[in-house]
N, CA, C and O atoms as a GROMACS GRO file, in nm:
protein
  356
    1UNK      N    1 -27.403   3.931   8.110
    1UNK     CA    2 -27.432   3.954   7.971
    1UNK      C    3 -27.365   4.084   7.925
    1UNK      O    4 -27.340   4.164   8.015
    2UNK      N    5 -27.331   4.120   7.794
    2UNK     CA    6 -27.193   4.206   7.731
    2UNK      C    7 -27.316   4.310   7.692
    2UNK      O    8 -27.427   4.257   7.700
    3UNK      N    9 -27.316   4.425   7.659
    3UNK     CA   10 -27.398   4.498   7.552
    3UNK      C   11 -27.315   4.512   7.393
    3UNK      O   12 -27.231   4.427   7.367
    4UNK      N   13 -27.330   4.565   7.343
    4UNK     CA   14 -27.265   4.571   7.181
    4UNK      C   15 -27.130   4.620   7.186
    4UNK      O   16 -27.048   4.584   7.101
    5UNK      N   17 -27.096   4.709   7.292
    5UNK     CA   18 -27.019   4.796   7.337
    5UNK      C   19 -26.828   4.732   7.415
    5UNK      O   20 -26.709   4.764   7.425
    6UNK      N   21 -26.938   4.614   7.450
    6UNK     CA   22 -26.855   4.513   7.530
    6UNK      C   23 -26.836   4.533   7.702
    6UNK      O   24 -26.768   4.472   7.785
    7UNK      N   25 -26.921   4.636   7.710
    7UNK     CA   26 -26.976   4.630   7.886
    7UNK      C   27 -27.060   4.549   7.884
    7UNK      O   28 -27.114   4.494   7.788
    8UNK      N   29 -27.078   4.535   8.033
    8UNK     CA   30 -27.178   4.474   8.098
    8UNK      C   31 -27.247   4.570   8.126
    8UNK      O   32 -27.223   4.689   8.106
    9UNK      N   33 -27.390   4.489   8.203
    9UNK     CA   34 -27.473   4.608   8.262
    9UNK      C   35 -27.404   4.679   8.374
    9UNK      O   36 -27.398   4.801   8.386
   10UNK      N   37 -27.354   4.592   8.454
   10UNK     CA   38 -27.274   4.638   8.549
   10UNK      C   39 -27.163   4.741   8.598
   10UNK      O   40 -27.130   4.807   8.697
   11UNK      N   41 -27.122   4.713   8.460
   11UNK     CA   42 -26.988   4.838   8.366
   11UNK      C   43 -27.072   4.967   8.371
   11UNK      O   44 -27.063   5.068   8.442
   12UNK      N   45 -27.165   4.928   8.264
   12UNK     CA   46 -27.263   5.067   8.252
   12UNK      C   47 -27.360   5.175   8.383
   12UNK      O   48 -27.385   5.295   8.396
   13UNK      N   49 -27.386   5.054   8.457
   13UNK     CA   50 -27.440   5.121   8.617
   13UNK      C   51 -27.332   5.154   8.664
   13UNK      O   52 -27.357   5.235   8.753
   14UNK      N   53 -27.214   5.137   8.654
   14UNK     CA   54 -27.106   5.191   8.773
   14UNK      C   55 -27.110   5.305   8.687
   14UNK      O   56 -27.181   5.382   8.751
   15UNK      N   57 -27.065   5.384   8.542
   15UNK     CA   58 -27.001   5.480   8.420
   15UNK      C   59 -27.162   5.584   8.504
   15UNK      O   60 -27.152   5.689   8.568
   16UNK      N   61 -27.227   5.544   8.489
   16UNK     CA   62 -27.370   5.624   8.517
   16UNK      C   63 -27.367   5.680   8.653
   16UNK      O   64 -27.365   5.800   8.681
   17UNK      N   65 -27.366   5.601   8.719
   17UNK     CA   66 -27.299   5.634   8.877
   17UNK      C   67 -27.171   5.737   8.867
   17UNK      O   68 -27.168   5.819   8.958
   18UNK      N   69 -27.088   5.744   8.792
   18UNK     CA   70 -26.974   5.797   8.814
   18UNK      C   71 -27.010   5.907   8.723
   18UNK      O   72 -26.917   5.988   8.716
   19UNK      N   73 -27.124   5.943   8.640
   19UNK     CA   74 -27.132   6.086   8.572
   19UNK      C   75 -27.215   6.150   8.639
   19UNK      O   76 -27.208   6.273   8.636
   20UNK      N   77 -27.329   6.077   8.731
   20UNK     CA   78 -27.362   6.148   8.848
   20UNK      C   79 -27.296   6.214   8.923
   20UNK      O   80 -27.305   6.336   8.936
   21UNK      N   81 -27.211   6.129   8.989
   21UNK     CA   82 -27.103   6.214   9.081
   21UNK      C   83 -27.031   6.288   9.028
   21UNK      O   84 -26.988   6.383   9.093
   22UNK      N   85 -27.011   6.278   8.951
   22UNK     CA   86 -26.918   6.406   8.883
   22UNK      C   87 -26.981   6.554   8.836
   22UNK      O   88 -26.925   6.659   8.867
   23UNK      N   89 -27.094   6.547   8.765
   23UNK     CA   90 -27.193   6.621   8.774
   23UNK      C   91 -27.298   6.686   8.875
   23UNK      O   92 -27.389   6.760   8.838
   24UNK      N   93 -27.274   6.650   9.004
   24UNK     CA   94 -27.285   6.670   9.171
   24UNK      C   95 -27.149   6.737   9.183
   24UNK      O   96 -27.176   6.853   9.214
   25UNK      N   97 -27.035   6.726   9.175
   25UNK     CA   98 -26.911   6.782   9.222
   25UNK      C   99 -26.954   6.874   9.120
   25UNK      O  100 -26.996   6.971   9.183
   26UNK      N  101 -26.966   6.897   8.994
   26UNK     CA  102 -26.963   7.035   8.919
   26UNK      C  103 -27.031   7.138   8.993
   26UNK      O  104 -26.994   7.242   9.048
   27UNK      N  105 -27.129   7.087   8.982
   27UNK     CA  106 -27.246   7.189   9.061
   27UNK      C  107 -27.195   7.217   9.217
   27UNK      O  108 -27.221   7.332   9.250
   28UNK      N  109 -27.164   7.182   9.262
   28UNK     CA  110 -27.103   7.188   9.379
   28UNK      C  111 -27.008   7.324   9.392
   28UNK      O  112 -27.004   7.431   9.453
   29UNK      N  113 -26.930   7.246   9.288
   29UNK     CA  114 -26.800   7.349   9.225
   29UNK      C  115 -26.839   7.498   9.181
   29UNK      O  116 -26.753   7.585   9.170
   30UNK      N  117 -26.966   7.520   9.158
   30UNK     CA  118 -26.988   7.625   9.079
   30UNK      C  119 -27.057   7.735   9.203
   30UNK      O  120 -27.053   7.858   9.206
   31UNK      N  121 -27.123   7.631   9.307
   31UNK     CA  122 -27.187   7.691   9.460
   31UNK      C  123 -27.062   7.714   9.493
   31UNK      O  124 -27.073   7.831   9.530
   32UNK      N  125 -26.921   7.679   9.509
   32UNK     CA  126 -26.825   7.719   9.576
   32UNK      C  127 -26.783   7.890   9.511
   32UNK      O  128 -26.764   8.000   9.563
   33UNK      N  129 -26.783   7.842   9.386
   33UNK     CA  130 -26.737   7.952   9.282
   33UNK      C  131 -26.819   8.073   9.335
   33UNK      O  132 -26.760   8.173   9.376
   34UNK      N  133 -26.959   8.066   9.334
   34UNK     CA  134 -27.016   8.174   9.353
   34UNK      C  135 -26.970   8.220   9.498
   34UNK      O  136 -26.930   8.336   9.510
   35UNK      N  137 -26.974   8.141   9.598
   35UNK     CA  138 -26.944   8.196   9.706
   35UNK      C  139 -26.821   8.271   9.739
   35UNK      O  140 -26.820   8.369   9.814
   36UNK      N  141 -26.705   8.218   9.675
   36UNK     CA  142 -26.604   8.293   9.706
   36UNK      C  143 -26.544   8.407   9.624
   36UNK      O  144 -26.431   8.456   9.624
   37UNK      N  145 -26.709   8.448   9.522
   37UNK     CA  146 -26.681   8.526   9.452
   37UNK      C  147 -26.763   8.678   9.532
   37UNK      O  148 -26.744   8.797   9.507
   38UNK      N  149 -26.857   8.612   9.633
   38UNK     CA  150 -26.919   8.661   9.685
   38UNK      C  151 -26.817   8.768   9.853
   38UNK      O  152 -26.841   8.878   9.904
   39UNK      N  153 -26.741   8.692   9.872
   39UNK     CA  154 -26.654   8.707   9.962
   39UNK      C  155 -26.508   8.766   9.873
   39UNK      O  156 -26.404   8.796   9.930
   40UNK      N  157 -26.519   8.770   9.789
   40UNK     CA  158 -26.420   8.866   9.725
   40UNK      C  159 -26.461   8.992   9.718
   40UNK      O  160 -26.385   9.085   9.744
   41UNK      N  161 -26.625   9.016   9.672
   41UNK     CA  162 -26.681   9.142   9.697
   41UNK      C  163 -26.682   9.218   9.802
   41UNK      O  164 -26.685   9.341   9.796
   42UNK      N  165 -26.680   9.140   9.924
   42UNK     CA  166 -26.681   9.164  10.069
   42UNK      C  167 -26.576   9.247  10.103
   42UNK      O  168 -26.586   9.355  10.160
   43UNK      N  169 -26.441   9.173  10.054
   43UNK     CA  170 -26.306   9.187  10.102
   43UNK      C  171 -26.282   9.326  10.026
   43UNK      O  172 -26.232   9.417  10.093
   44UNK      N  173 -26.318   9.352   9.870
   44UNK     CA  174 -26.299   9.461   9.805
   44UNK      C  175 -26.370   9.587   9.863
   44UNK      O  176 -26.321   9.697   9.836
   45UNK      N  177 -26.476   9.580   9.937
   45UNK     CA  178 -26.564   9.665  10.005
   45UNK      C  179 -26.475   9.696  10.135
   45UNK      O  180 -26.440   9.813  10.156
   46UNK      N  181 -26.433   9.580  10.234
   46UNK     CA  182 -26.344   9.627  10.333
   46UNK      C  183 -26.232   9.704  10.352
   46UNK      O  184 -26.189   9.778  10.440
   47UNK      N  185 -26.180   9.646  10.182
   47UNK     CA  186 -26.002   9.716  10.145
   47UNK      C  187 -26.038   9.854  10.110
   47UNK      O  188 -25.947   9.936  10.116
   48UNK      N  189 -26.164   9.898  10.072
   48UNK     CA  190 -26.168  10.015  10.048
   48UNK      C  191 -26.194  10.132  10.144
   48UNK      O  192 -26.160  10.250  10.142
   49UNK      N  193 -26.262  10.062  10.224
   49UNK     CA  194 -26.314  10.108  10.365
   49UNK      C  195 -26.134  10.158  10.454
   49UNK      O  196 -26.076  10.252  10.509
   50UNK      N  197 -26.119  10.032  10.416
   50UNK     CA  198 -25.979  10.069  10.486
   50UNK      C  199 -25.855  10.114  10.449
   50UNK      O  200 -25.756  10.098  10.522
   51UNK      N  201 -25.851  10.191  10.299
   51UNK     CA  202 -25.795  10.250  10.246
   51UNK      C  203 -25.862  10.414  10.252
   51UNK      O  204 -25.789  10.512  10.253
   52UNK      N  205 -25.991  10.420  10.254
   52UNK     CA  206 -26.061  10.549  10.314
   52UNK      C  207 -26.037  10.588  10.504
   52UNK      O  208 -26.072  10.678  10.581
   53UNK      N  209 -25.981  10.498  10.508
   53UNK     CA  210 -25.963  10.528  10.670
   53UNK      C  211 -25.807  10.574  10.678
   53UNK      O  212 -25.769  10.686  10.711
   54UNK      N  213 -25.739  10.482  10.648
   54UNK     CA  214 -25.578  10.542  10.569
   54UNK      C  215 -25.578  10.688  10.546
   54UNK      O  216 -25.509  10.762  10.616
   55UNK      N  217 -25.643  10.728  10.462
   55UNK     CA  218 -25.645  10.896  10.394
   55UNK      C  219 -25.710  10.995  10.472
   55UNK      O  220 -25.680  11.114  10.473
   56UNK      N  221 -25.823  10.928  10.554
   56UNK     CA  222 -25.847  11.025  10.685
   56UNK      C  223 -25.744  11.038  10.777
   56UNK      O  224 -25.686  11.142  10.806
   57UNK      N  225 -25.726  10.931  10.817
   57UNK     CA  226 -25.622  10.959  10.936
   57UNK      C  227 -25.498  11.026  10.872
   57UNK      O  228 -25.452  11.127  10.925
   58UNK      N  229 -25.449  10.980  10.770
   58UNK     CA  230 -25.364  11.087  10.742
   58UNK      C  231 -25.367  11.233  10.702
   58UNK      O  232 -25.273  11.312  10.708
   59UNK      N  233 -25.474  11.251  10.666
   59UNK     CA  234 -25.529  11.399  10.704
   59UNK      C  235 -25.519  11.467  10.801
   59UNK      O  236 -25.466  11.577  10.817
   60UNK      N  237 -25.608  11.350  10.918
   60UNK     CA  238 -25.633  11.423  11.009
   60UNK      C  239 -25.441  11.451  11.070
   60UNK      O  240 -25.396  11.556  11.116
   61UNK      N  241 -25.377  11.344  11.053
   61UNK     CA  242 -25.209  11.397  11.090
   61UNK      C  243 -25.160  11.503  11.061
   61UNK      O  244 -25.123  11.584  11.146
   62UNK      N  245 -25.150  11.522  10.924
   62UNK     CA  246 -25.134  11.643  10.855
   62UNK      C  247 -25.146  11.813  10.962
   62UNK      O  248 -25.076  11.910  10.993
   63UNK      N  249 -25.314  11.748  10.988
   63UNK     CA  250 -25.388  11.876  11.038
   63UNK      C  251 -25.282  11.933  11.125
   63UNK      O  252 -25.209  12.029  11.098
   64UNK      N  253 -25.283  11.823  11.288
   64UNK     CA  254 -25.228  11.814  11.371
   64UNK      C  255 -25.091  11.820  11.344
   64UNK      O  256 -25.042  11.868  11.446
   65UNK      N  257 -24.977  11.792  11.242
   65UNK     CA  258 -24.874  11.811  11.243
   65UNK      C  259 -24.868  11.994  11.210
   65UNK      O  260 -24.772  12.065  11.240
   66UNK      N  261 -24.979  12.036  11.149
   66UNK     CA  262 -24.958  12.165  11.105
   66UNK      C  263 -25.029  12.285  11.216
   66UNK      O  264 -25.022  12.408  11.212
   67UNK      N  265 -25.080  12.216  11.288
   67UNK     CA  266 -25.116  12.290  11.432
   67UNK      C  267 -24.968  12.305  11.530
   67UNK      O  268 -24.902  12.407  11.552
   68UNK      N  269 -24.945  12.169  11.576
   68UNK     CA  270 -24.826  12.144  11.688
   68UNK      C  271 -24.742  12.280  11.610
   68UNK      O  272 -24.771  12.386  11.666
   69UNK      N  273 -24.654  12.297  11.502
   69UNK     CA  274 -24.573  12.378  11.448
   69UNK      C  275 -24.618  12.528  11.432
   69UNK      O  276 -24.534  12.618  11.443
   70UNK      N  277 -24.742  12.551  11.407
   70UNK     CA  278 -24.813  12.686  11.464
   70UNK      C  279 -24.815  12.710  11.543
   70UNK      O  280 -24.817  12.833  11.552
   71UNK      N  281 -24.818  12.638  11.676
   71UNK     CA  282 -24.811  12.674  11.824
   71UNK      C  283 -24.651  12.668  11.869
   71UNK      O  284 -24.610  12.748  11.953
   72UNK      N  285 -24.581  12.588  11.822
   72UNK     CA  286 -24.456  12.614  11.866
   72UNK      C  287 -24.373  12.736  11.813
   72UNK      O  288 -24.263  12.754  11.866
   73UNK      N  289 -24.421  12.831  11.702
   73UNK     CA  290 -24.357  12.901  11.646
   73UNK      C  291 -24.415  13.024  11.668
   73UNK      O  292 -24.352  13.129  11.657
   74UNK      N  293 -24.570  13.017  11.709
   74UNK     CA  294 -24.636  13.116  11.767
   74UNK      C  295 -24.584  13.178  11.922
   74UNK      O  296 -24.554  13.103  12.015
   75UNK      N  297 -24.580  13.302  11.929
   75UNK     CA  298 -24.556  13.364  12.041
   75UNK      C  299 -24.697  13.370  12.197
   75UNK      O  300 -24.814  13.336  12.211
   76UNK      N  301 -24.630  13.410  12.250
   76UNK     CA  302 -24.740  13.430  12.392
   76UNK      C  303 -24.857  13.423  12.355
   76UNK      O  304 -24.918  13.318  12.379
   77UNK      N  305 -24.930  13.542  12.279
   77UNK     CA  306 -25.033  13.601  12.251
   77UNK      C  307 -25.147  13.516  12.158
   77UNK      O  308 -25.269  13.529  12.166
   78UNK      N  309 -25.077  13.426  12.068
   78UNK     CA  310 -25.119  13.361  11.937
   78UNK      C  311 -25.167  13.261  12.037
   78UNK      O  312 -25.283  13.244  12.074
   79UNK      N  313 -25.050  13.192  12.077
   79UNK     CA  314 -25.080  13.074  12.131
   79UNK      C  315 -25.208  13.077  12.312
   79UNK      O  316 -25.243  12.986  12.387
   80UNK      N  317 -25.230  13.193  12.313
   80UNK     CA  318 -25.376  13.175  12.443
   80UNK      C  319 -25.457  13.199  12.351
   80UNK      O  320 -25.557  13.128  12.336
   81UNK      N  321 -25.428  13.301  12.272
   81UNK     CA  322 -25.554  13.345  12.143
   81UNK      C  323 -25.612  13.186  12.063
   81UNK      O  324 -25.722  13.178  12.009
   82UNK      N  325 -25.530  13.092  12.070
   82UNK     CA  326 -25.529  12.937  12.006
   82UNK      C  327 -25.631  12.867  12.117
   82UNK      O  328 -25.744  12.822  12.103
   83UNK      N  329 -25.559  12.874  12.215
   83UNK     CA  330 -25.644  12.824  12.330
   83UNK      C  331 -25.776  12.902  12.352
   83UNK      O  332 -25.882  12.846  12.326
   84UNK      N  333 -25.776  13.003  12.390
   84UNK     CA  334 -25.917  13.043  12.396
   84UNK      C  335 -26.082  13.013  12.292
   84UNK      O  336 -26.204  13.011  12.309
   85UNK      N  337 -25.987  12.997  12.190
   85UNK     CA  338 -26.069  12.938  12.040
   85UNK      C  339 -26.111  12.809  12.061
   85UNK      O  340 -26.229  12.774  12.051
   86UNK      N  341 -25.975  12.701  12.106
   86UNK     CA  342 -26.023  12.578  12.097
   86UNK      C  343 -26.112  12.559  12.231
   86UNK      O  344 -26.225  12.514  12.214
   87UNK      N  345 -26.078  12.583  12.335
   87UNK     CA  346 -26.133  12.555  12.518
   87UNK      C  347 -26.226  12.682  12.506
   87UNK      O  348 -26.254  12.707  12.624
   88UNK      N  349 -26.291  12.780  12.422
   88UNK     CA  350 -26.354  12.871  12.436
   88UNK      C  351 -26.409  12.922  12.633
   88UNK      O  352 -26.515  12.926  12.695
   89UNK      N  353 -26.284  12.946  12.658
   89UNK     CA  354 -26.288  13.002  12.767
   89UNK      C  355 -26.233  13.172  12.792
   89UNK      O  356 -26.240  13.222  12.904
   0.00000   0.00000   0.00000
């Protein structure tokens, strides 16, 4: 039997069926959305972490590049006077 429309019932249970599922994939879609919006936060927290680790260590290089050249340019005296400070012996 036709409805006014010129489906069947049959037409119409499958269209109904198929806005279900589609409306299941949205929602779906939107749990994905959140999640990988959630894991973008993650990643922005890590990159920063590891852009703060970047600027330490290069600090700490710095330090050490500006020590090694104090001790190599330092004479006898500087350089045990260096040691005794750091090995406090």
């Amino acid at each position: 039997m036709k409805s006014s429309n010129g489906m069947t019932k049959e037409d119409l249970k499958k269209i109904e069926q198929i806005d279900k599922d589609i409306n299941l994939l949205i929602e779906s879609q939107k749990k994905l959305d959140e999640s990988i919006n959630e894991y973008k936060k993650e990643i922005e927290k890590i990159d920063s972490t590891i852009s703060n680790i970047k600027v330490k260590k290069e600090v700490v290089n710095n330090y050490y590049e500006q020590k090694g050249k104090e001790i190599k340019d330092a004479d006898v005296t500087q350089v045990d006077s260096l040691l005794r400070l750091r090995y406090k012996f």
